[in-house]
C-alpha positions in Angstrom: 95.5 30.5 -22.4 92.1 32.2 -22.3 89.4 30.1 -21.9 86.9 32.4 -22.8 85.7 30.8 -26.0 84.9 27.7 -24.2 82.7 29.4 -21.9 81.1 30.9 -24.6 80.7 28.0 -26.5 79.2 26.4 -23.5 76.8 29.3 -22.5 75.2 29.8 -26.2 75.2 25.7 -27.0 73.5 25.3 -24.0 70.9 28.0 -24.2 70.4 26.9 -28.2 69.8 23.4 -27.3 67.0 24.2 -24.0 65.5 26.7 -27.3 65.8 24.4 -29.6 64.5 21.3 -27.4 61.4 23.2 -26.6 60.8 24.6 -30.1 61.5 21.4 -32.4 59.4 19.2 -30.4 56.4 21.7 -30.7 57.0 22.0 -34.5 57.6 18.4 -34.9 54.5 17.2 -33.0 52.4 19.9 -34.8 53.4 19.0 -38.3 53.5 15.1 -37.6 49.7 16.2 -37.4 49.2 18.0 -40.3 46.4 16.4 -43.1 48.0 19.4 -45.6 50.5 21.2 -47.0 52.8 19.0 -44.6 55.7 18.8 -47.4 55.7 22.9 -47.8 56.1 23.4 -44.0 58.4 20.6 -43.5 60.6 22.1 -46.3 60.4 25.4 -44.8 61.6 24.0 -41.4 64.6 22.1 -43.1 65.8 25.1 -44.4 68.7 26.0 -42.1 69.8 22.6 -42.6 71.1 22.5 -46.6 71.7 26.4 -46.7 75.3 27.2 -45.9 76.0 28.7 -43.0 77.1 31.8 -44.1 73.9 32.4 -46.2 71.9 31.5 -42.8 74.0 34.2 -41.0 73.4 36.6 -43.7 69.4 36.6 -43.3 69.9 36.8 -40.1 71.7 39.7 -40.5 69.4 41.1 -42.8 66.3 40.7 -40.4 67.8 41.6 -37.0 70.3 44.7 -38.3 69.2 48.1 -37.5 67.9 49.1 -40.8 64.9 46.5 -40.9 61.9 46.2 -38.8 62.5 44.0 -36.3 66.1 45.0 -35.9 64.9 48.5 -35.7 61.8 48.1 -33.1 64.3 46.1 -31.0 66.8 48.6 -30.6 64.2 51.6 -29.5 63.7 49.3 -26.7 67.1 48.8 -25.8 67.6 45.3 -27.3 70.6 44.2 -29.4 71.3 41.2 -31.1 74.3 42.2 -33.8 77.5 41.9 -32.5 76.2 40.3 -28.9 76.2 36.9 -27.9 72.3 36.7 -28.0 73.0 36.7 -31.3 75.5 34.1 -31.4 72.7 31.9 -29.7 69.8 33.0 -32.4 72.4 31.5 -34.8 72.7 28.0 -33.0 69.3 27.8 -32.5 68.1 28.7 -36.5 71.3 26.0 -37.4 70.6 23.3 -34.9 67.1 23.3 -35.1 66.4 21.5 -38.1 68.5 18.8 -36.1 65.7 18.4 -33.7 62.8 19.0 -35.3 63.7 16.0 -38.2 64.5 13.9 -35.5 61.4 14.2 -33.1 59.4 14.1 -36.0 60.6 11.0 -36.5 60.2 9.7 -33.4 56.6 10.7 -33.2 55.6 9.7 -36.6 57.2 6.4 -35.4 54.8 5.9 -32.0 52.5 2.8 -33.0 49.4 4.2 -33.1 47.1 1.9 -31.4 48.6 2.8 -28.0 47.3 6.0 -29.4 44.4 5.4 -30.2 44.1 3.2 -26.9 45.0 6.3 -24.9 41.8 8.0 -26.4 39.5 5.4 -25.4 40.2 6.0 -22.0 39.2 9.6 -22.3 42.7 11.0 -22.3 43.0 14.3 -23.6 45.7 15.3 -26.3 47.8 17.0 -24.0 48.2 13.8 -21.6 48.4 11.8 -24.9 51.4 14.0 -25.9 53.2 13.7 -22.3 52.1 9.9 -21.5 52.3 8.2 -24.5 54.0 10.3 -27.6 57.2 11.8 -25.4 58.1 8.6 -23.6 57.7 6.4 -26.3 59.7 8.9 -28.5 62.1 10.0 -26.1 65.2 7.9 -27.2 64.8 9.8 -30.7 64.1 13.0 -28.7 67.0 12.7 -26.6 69.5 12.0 -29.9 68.0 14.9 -31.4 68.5 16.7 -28.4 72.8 15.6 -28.3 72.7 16.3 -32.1 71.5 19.7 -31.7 74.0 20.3 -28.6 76.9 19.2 -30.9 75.7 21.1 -34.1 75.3 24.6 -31.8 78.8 23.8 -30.4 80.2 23.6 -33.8 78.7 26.5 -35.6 80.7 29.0 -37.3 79.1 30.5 -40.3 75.9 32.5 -39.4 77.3 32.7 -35.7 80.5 35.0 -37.1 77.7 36.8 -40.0 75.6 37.8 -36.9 77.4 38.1 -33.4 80.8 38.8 -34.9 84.3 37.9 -33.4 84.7 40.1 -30.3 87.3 38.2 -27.5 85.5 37.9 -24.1 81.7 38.5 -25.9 81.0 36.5 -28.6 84.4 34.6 -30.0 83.3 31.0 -29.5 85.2 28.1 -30.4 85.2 27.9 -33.8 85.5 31.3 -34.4 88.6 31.2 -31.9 90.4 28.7 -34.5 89.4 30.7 -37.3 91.0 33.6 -35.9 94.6 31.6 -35.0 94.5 30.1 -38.1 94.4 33.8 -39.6 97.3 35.4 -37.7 99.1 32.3 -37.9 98.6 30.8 -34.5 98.2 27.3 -35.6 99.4 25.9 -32.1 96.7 27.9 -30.2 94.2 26.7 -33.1 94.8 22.7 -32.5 94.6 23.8 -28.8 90.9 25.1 -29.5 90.6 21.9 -32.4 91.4 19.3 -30.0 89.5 20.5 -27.2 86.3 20.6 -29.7 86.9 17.1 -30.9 87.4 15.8 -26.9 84.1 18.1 -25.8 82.2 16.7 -29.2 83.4 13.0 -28.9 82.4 12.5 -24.9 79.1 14.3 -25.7 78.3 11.8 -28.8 80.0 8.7 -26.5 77.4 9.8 -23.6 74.5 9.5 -25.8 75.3 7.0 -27.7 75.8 5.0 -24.4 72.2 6.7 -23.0 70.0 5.8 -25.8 71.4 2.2 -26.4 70.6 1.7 -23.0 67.2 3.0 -23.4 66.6 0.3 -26.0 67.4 -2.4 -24.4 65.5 -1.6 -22.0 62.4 -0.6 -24.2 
């Protein structure tokens, strides 16, 4: 059996969710803040996550293919994302994010916000604010959001096949590996791939489950 697909799986999951971690937490702080236009930006951030897939996949295709700007000032400088499994994490991470972002924005708007506005009496700046007080009182939210966005990556199908393709060895991930059994025919190598997805997502979702509800028993 080629295992392949799993270690793809695992190398653009994993490099989605550290994107996606850093990048949802950033946008989710910054529009917990906002005083305007908060429901615009917020829908706008959403997006990925009531578009199918495949219409996801196909703006992505649109932006980073070689006829259109970006697609085309990335190639003069030797940078491809069609078709490579960059691309298959560019699709994770515009899929999953949405994940995080909803729920750390939750989690922040959630911080009680006298210990806030406690922190400022002592002359902490926002920065420590965000880092003392916001992240570790938000961080079993965080760290669901985090295990959400992992599984959701791991998962994806759609825009990942619209943008990086099904090329064995390069960018045929797990889902696309069942997709392609079920095609030829192969159903017994596609529950192979199916039940190692369902194992891989249930210990993940077990973990965290586990994690957080320890994490609030102990908060």
């Amino acid at each position: 059996m080629d295992y392949s697909p799993l270690w793809i799986s695992l190398k653009v999951s994993l490099t989605a969710t550290a994107l996606t971690f850093f990048t949802g937490l950033l946008c989710a702080k910054a529009v917990s803040s906002m005083k305007r236009g908060k429901f615009l930006i917020d829908a706008f951030l959403s997006l990925p996550m009531v578009l199918p897939p495949t219409v996801v996949g196909f703006f992505l295709l649109i932006l980073f293919g070689r006829n259109s700007f970006l697609g085309n000032a990335l190639s003069r400088i030797g940078v491809r994302v069609v078709f490579t499994w960059q691309g298959a994490v560019i699709a994770a991470v515009v899929v999953s994010f949405p994940v995080m972002y909803r729920m750390a924005r939750a989690a922040f708007e959630g911080v009680d916000r006298e210990l806030v506005d406690a922190a400022r009496t002592y002359g902490l700046s926002g920065r420590m604010i965000f880092f003392k007080v916001y992240i570790p009182l938000a961080w079993p939210g965080i760290a669901a959001g985090t295990v959400l966005s992992f599984a959701r990556a791991l998962g994806e199908f759609g825009a990942t096949i619209m943008l990086a393709g099904n090329l064995p060895g390069r960018t045929r991930t797990m889902s696309v590996a069942v997709y392609t059994a079920m095609q030829s025919g192969n159903r017994e190598y596609a529950y192979q791939w199916v039940i190692l997805i369902v194992m891989i997502s249930f210990a993940v979702m077990a973990a965290a489950n586990f994690w957080t509800g320890r994490q609030y028993r102990q908060d």
